[in-house]
C-alpha positions as CSV (number, residue, x, y, z in Angstrom):
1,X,-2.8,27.1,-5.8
2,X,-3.7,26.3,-9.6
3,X,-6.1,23.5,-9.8
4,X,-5.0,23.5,-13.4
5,X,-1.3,22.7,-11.9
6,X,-2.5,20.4,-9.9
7,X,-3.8,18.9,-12.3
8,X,-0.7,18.3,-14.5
9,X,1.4,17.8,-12.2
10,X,-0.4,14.8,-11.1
11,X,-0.3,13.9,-14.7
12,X,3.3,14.0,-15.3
13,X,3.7,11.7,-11.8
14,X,1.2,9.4,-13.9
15,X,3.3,9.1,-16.5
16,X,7.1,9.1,-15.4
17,X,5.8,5.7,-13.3
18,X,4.6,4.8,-16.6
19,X,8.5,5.1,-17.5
20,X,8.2,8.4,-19.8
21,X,11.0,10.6,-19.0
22,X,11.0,14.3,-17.3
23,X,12.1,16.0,-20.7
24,X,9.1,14.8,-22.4
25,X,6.5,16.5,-19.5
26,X,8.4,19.1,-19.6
27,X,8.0,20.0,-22.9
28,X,4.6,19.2,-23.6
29,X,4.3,21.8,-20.5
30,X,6.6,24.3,-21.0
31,X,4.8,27.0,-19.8
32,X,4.8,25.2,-16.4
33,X,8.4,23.8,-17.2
34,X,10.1,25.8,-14.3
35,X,7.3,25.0,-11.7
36,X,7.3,21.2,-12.8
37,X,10.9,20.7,-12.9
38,X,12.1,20.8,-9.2
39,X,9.0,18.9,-8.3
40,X,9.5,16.2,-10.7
41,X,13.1,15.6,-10.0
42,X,12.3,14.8,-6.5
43,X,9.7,12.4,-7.3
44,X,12.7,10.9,-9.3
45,X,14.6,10.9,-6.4
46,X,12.4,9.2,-4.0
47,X,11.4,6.5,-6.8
48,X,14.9,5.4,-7.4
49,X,15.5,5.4,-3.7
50,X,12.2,3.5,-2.9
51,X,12.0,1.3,-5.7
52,X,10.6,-2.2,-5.2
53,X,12.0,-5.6,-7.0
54,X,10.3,-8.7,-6.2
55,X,12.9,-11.5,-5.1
56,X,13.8,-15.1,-6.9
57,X,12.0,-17.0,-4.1
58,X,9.2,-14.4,-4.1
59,X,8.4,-15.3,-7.9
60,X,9.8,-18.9,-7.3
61,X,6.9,-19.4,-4.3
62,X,4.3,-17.8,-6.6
63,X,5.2,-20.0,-9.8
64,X,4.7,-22.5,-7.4
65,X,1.3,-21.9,-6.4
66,X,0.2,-21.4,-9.3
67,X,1.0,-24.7,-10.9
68,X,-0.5,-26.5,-8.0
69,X,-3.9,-25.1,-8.8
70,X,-3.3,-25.2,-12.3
71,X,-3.0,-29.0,-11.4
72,X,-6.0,-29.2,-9.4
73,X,-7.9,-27.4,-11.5
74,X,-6.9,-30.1,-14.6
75,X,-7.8,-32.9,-12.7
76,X,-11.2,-31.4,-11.9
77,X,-12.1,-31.1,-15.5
78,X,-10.0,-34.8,-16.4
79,X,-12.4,-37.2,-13.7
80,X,-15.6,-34.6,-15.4
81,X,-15.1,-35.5,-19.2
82,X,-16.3,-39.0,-20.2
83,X,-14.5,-41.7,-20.5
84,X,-13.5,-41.6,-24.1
85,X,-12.9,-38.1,-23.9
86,X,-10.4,-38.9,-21.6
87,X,-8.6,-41.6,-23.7
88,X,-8.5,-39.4,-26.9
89,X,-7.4,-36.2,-25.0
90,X,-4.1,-34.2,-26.1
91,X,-1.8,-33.6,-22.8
92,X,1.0,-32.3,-25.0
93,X,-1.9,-29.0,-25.9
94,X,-2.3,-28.6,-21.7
95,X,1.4,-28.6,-21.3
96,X,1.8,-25.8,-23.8
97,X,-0.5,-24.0,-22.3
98,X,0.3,-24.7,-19.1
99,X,4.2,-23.2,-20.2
100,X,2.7,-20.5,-21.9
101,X,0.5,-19.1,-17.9
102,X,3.6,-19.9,-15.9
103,X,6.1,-18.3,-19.0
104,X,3.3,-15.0,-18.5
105,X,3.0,-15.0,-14.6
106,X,7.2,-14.5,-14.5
107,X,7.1,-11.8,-16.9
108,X,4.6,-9.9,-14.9
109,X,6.0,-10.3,-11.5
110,X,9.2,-9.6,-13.3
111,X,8.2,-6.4,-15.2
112,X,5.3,-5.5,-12.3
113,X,8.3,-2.6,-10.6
114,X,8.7,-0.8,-14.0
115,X,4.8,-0.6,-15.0
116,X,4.3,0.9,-11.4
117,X,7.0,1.7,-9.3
118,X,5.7,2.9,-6.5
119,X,5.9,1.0,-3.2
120,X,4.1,-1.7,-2.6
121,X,0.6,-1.1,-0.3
122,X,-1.9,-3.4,1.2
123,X,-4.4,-3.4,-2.3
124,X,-1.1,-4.2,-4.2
125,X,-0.2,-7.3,-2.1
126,X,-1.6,-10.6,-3.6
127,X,-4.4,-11.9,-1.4
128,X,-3.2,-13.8,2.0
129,X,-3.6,-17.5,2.7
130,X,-2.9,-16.9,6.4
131,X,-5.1,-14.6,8.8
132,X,-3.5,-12.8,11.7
133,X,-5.1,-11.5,15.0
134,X,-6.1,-7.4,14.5
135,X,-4.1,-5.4,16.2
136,X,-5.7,-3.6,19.6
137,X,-5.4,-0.4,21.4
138,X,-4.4,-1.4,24.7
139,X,-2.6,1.1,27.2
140,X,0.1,-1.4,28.2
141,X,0.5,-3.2,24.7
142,X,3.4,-4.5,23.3
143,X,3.5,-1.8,20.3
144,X,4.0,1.7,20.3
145,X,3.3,3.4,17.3
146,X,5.3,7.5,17.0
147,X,5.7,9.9,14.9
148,X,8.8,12.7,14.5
149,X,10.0,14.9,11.8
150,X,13.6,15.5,10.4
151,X,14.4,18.8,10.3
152,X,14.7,20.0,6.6
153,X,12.3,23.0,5.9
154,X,10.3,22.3,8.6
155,X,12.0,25.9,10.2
156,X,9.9,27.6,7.3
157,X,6.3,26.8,9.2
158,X,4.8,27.8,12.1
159,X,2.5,24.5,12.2
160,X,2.4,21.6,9.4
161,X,-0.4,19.5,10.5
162,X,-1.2,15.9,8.8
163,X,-3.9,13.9,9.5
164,X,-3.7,10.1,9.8
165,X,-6.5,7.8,8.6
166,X,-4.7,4.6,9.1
167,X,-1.7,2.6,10.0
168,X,-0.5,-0.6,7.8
169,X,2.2,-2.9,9.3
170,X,3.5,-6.2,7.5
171,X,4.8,-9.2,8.7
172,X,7.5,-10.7,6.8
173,X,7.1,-14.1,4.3
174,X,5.3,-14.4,1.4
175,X,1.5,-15.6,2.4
176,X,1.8,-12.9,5.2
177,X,-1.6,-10.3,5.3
178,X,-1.3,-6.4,5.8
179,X,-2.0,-5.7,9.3
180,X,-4.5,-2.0,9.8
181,X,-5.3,0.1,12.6
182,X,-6.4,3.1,13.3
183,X,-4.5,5.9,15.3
184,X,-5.5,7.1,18.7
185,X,-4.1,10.5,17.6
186,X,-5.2,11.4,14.0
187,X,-3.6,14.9,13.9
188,X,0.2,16.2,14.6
189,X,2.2,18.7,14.1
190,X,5.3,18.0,13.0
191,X,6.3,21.4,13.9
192,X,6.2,20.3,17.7
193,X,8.2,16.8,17.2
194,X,11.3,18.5,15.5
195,X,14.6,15.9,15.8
196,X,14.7,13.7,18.6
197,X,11.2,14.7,19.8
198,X,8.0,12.4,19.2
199,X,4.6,12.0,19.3
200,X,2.8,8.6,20.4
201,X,0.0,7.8,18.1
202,X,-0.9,4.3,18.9
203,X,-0.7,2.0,21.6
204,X,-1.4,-2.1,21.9
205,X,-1.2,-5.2,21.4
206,X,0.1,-6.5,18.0
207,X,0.6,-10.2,17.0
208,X,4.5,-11.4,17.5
209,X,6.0,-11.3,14.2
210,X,8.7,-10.4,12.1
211,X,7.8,-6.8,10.2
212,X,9.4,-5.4,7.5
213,X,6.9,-2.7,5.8
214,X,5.2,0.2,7.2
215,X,2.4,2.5,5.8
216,X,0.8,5.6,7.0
217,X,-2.3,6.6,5.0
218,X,-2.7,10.3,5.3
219,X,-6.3,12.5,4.7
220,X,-4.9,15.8,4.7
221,X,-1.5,18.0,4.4
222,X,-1.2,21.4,5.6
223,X,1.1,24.3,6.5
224,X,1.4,27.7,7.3
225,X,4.4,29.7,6.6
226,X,6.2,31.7,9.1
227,X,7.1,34.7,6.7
228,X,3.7,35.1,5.3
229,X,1.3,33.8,7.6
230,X,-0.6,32.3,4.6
231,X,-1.5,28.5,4.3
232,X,0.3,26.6,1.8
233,X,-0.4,23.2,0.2
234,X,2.7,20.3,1.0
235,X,2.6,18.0,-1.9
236,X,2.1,14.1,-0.8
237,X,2.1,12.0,-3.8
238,X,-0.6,8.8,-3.5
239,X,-1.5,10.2,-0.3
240,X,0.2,8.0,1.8
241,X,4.1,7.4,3.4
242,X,6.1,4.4,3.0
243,X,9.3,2.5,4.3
244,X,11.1,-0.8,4.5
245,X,12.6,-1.6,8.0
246,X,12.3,-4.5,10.1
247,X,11.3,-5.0,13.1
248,X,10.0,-7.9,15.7
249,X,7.0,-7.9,17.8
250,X,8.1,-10.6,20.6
251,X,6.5,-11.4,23.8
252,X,9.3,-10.7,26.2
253,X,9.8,-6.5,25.4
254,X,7.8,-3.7,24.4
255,X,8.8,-1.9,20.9
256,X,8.1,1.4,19.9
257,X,8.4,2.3,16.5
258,X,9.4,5.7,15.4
259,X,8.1,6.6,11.7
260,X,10.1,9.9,10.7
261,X,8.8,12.2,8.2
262,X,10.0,15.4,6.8
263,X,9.2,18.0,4.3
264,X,11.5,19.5,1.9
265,X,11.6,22.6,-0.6
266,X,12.0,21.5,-4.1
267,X,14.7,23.1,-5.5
268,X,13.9,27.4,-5.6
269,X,10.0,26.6,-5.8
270,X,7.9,27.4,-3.4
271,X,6.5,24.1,-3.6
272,X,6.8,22.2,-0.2
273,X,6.5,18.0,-0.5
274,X,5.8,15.4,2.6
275,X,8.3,12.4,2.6
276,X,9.4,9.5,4.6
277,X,13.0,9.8,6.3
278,X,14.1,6.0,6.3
279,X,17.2,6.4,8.2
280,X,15.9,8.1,11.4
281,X,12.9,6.2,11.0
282,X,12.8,2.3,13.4
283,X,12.3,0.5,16.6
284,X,13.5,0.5,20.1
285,X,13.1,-2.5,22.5
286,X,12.4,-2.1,26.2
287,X,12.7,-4.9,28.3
288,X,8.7,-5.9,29.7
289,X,8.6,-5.5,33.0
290,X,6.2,-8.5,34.5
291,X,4.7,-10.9,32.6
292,X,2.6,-9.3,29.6
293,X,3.4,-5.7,31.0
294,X,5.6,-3.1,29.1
295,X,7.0,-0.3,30.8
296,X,5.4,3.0,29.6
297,X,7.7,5.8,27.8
């Protein structure tokens, strides 16, 4: 493929989260205009679909916080000035500023979606107050962790092969930390997990929660085509796959979660790109059979 392509096309990704629109890429790239287009309007697609909005508690929590250390923090510095420092001082000039932080702090978790609208990952999370247990690999754990593949274009392939570096789970509420592992299985084939087929991954113990976010970082995309026989490159912007879909990790059933990706032609290109599938993507509950046992699939 043209690294120069590559190159631009990463680019004009860049900049439409940046909130420039497709016409503009395209024309300061015409001669790449009909390559671009398709391409870009999926990426479209997938960010209006995917897009992330921080809620009124979320910003009311973290307005919160922050004016309890702002508070700390003042009385610090008020018992460390001397005492007539302390009689002449100005609160009226703190509370301005004061305003002025917490009037800043909304605006960014306000406008935080549009400046970059991608999903949220485990560096974009603020940093957790509350530490959770790591998940482990355990062979009768309480979390199964599979992967399938709608079928879109996947009947163009004789193998499309992705390698996963790492799996991010998170539990729901706001001081909640992004939970990693790494899978068992690091390469599938999505060609051989085609509908309601699946392919186990991971396998343990996970701490009982409430989840609502799931990640898959991913090293490497590749395909052959069936036509051709030639290798092709599938297009994953940010290198990894995202959804939003709760899910509870309780101690009296085993779940096993089934993260769905496909790959679809854009438009009449032969440009392939790797995407979640949200709706045949979630969790199935077997009852655990013994105490701390699950039943295997």
């Amino acid at each position: 493929m043209d690294n120069n392509f590559d190159k631009i096309l990463d680019e004009c990704v860049d900049r439409i989260n940046r909130g420039e629109s497709l016409e503009q890429c395209l024309a300061d790239y015409a001669e790449y205009a009909g390559q671009l287009e398709p391409l870009l309007r999926v990426i479209l697609q997938t960010k209006e679909t995917y897009s992330f909005l921080p809620s009124a508690s979320a910003k009311n929590n973290a307005r919160q916080r922050f004016n309890a250390e702002l508070e700390r923090l003042e009385q610090r510095r008020w018992e460390k000035q001397p005492l007539l420092n302390r009689i002449f001082a100005r609160p009226v000039v703190w509370a301005t500023v004061a305003v002025a932080i917490v009037i800043f702090i909304a605006a960014y978790f306000g406008f935080r979606p549009m400046l970059s609208p991608t999903s949220p990952g485990p560096s974009d999370v603020v940093s957790p107050v509350i530490s959770q247990p790591s998940p482990v690999p355990d062979p009768e754990g309480n979390f199964v962790f599979l992967i399938s593949d709608d079928v879109n274009a996947i009947e163009d392939f004789t193998s499309v092969n992705i390698t996963i570096a790492k799996i991010g789970i998170l539990p729901s509420g706001d001081s909640a930390e992004w939970l990693e592992f790494d899978p068992e299985i690091r390469e599938v084939d999505l060609t051989q997990v085609k509908g309601e087929k699946t392919q186990e991954v991971w396998r343990g113990n996970v701490p009982v929660s409430q989840y609502n976010n799931v990640f898959i970082y991913v090293d490497n995309v590749s395909g052959i085509l069936e036509e051709t026989g030639q290798e092709v490159e599938i297009k994953l912007p940010s290198n990894k796959l995202h959804i939003n879909k709760s899910f509870t990790i309780s101690t009296d059933s085993v779940v096993s979660f089934v993260f769905d990706i496909t790959v679809i032609k854009a438009g009449k290109s032969d440009q392939y790109i790797l995407q979640p599938q949200v709706s045949d993507s979630g969790a199935q509950y077997k009852p655990v059979e013994g105490k701390g046992k699950g039943r295997k699939q």
